[in-house]
N, C-alpha and C positions, 0 to 999 in steps of 0.2 A: 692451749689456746688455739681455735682455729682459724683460717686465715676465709677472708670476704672476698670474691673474686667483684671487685669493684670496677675494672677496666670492661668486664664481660658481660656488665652489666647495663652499659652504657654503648659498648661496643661489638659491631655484630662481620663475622665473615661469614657467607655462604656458602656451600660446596661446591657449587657451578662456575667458582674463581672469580665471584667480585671483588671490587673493590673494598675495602672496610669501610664502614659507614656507620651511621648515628642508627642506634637498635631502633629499629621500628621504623625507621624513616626512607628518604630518599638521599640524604645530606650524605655525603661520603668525608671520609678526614679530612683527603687533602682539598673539598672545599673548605672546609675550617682554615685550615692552614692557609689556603690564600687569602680568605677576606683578614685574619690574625695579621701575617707576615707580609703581604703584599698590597693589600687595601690600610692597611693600619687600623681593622676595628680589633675594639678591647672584647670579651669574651661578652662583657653585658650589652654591648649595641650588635654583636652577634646575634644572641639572642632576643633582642629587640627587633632586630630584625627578621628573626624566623623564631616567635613565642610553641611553636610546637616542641622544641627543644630547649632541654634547662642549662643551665649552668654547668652543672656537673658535664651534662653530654659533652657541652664544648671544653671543659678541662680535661676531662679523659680522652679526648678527642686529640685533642694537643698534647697529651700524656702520652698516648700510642705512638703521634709521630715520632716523638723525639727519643723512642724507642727503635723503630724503625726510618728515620729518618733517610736513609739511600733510597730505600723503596719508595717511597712516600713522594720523595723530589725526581725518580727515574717516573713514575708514574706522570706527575707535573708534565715534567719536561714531554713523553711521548705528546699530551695533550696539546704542548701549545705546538708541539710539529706537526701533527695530523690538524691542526687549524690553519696553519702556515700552506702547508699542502694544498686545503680545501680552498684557501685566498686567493694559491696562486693559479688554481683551475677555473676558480668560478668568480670572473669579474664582478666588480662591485656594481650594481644597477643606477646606483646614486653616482658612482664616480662617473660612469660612462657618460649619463647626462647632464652631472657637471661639466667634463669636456665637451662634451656636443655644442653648447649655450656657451661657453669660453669661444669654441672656435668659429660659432656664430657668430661673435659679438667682435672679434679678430677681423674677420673675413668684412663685413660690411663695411665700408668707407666710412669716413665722416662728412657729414653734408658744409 
């Protein structure tokens, strides 16, 4: 009996040290795994929401993580701290002039 390499089929690494990702695509796992685990979608409104990818991609996709699940959430985690990072260099253009219009509307008297 021979065996199907199923996960390899659905899942791709490169040699240039990407991330693992949906074969053929841009999708990587642990986007699967946020919209699965963090957003709450089921595997078909995944796929509803990105129809280039089947079913299968997103089960093998969540199959892999929970193979490698430390890498997978060390991966995460870099991500929301290089976000964190980039927040706390580069002010928010909305927030600033939110404040501005606050401290204008402070500052004027009432007639």
């Amino acid at each position: 009996m021979s065996k199907i390499p199923v996960i390899s089929e659905h899942i791709e690494i490169t040699p240039d040290g990407s991330k693992p990702r949906i074969a053929g695509h841009r999708i990587r796992v642990q986007d699967i795994v946020i919209w699965h685990e963090r957003m709450g979608l089921s595997p078909d409104e995944i796929v509803y929401h990105y129809p280039s990818i089947t079913l299968a991609d997103v089960y093998a996709a969540l199959a892999y993580y929970h193979d490698h699940q430390d890498e997978i959430r060390q991966e995460i985690a870099k991500g929301e701290a290089f976000v964190k990072e980039v927040q706390a260099k580069t002010p928010s253009i909305l927030q600033e002039k939110l404040k501005n219009r606050n401290d204008t509307k402070n500052s004027i008297p009432p007639r």
